[in-house]
N, C-alpha and C positions, 0 to 999 in steps of 0.2 A: 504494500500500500504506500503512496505517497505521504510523505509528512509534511500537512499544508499549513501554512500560516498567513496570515494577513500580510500586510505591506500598505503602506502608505500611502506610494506611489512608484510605480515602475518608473518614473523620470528621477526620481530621487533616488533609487537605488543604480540607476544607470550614471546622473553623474556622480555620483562617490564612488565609483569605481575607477580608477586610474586608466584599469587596462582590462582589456575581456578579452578571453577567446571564444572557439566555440569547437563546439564535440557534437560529431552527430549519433544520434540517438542509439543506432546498432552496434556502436564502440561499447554502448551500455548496459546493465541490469536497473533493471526498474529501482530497484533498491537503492542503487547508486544516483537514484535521482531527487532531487528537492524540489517539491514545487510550492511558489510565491504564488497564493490567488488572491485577485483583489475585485472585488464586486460593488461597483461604484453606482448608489440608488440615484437616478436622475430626479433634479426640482419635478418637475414636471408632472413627474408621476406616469410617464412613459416607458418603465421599467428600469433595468440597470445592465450597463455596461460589464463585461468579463472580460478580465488583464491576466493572461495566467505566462510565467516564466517559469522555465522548470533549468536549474544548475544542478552544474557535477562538482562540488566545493565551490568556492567565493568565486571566483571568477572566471570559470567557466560556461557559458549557456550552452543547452543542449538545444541543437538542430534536429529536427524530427524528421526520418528520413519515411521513402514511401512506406507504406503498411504500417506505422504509428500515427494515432492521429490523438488531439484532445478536442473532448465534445464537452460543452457543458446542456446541464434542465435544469427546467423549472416544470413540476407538475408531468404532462404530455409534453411538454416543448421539447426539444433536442437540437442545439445547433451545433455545428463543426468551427471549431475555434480558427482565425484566417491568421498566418502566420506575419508578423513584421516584424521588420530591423530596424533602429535604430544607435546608432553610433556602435556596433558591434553588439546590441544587447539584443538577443530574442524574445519576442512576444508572441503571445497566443490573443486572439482578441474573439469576442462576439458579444450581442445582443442577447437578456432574458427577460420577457415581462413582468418578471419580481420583483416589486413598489412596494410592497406592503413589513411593517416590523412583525418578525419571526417566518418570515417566507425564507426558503433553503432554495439554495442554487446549489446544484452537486453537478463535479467537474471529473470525467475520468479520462485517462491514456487507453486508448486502445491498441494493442500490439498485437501486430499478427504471428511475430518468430519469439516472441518471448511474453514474460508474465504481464499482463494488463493490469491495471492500478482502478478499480471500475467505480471508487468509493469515497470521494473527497468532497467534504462539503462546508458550505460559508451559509450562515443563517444571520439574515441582512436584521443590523440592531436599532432601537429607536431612534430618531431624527435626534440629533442633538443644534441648540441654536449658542451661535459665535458671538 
């Protein structure tokens, strides 16, 4: 299983990183993987945005090669997470209609040559005001 934690923001951990590489995914055991989800409620109430990075220690991002993918849901929904770069840092990106405090987005790997991760989830917390 992945060991998921929040983050802040994927720009924030990409510029405090000096320097990235990147590994692609089949170099790996799932095990060997970390992944960063961050589940961003929009104002709106349009849903929420999914940021998901997955590293092999500090500075390395894992590239996900063909037959590994990350999907996230909500409910029925199921999207396939679209891959970007950013200054060498990998992301996973998609859309969930999850607005609501105590709604669950759950984020898995799917791998076709090795173990799948099917079970990581972020349960979006009350609005806080600034």
């Amino acid at each position: 299983m992945l060991r998921a934690t929040s983050i802040l923001s994927l720009l924030v951990a990409t510029f405090a990183t000096v320097a990235c590489s990147t590994i692609d995914s089949s170099d790996l055991e799932t095990s060997g993987m970390i992944a960063n989800i961050e589940v961003v409620r929009l104002q709106s109430g349009g849903g929420s945005d999914v940021h998901v990075s997955l590293t092999a220690g500090t500075l390395d991002f894992v590239d996900l090669e063909p037959g590994d993918v990350l999907k996230a849901s909500f409910g029925d929904e199921v999207v396939t997470l679209d891959e970007g770069e950013f200054l060498g840092a990998i992301a996973y990106n998609g859309h969930v209609g999850a607005s609501a405090e105590g709604d669950v987005v759950n984020v898995s790997l799917e791998r076709a040559e090795k173990t799948p991760a099917p079970d990581s989830s972020v349960t979006l917390p009350a609005l806080i005001d600034i």
